[in-house]
VEXDREN-2710 file (C-alpha; in Angstrom, 1 decimal):
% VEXDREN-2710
k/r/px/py/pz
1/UNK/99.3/152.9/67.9
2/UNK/95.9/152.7/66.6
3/UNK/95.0/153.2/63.2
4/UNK/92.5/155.0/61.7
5/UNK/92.0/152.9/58.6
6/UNK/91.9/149.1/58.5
7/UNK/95.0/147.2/57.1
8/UNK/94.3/146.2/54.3
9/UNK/91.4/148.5/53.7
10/UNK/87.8/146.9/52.0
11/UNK/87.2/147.9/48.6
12/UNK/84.1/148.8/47.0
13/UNK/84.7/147.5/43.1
14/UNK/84.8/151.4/42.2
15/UNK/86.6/152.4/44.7
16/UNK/89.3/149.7/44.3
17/UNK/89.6/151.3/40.4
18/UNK/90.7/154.5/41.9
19/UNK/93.2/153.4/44.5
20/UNK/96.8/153.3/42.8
21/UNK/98.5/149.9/41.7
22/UNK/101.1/149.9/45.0
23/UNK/97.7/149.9/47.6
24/UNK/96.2/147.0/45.8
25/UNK/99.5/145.2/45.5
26/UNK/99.6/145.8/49.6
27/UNK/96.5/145.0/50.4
28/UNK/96.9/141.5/48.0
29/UNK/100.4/140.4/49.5
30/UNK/98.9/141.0/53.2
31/UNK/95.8/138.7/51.9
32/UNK/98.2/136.4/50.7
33/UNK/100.6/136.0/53.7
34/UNK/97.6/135.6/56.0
35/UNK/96.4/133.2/54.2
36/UNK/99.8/130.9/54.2
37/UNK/100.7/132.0/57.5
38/UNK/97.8/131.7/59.4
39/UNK/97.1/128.1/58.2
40/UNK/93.8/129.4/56.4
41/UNK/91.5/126.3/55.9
42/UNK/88.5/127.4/54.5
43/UNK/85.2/125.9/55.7
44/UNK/84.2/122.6/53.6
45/UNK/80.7/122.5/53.8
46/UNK/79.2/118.7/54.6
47/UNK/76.7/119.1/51.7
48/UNK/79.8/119.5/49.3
49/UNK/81.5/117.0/50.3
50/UNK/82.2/114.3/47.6
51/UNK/82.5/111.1/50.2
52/UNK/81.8/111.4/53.9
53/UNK/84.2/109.4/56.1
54/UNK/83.2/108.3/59.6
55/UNK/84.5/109.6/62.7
56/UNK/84.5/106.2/64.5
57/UNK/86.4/104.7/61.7
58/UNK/90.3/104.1/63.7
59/UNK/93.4/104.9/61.7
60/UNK/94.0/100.8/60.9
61/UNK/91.4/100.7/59.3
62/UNK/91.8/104.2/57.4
63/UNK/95.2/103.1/56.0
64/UNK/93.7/99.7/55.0
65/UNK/91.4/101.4/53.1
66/UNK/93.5/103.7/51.7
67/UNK/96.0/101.2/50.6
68/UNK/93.3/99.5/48.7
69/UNK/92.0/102.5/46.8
70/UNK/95.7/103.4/46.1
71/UNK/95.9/99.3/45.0
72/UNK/93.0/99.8/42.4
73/UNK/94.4/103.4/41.3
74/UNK/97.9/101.8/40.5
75/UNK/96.3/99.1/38.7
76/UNK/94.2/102.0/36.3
77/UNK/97.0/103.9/36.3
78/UNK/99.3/101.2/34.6
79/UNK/96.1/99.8/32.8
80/UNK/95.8/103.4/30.7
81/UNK/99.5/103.4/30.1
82/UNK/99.7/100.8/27.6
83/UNK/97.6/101.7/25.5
84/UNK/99.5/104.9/25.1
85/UNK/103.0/106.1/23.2
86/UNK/105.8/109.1/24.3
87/UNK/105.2/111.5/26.8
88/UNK/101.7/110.8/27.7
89/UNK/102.9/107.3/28.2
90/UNK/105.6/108.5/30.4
91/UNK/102.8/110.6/32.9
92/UNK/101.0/107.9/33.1
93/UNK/103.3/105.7/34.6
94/UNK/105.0/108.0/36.4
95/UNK/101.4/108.7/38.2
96/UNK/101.3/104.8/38.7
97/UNK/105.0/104.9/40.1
98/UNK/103.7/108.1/42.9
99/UNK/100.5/105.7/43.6
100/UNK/102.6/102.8/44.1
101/UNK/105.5/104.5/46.6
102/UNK/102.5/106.5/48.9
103/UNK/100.8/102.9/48.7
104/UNK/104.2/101.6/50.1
105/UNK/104.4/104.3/52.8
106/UNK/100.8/103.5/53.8
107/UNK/101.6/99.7/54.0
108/UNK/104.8/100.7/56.4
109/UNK/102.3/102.7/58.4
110/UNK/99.9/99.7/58.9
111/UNK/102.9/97.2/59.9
112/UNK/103.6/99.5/62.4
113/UNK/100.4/100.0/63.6
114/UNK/100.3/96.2/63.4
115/UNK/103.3/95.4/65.8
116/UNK/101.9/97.8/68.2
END
């Protein structure tokens, strides 16, 4: 079947201000679902990037890193919750506990890149 229109149709800002609320809510869940379903991964631009990691750099050495920089953000973590009290106390720390178990996962990962 071919269809005369395209699914979901392009609109013009005025245009999109006289279409009825369902046709917007259509064409926005059909956005959305492509999105998630098509594993969308928009284009990241070099010149936008924040760090730039090497392709010849092997995945020991990746994790090694990576443990360190999780190291030093456990450390800052812990370091900014003592000075506080209460609930920002508790986030603190509990963002120091998530650095410290996906440090521990990435220290598993190097002894088993290790052994091999």
């Amino acid at each position: 079947m071919k269809k005369i229109t395209p699914d979901p149709p392009s609109f013009t800002l005025q245009d999109a201000a006289q279409c009825d609320s369902q046709s917007l809510d259509r064409a926005a869940a059909d956005r959305a679902l492509d999105f998630y379903l098509q594993d969308h991964k928009p284009a990241r631009p070099m010149s936008m990037a924040m760090f730039a990691i090497p392709s010849s750099v092997n995945s020991e050495a990746a994790l090694a890193q990576a443990s360190d920089l999780l190291r030093c953000a456990g450390a800052s973590a812990s370091e900014a919750g003592n000075g506080l009290s209460g609930v920002q106390r508790d986030l603190v720390l509990s963002v120091a506990h998530l650095v410290e178990l996906a440090k521990a996962y990435v220290d598993k990962s190097l002894d088993g890149l290790a052994m091999h």
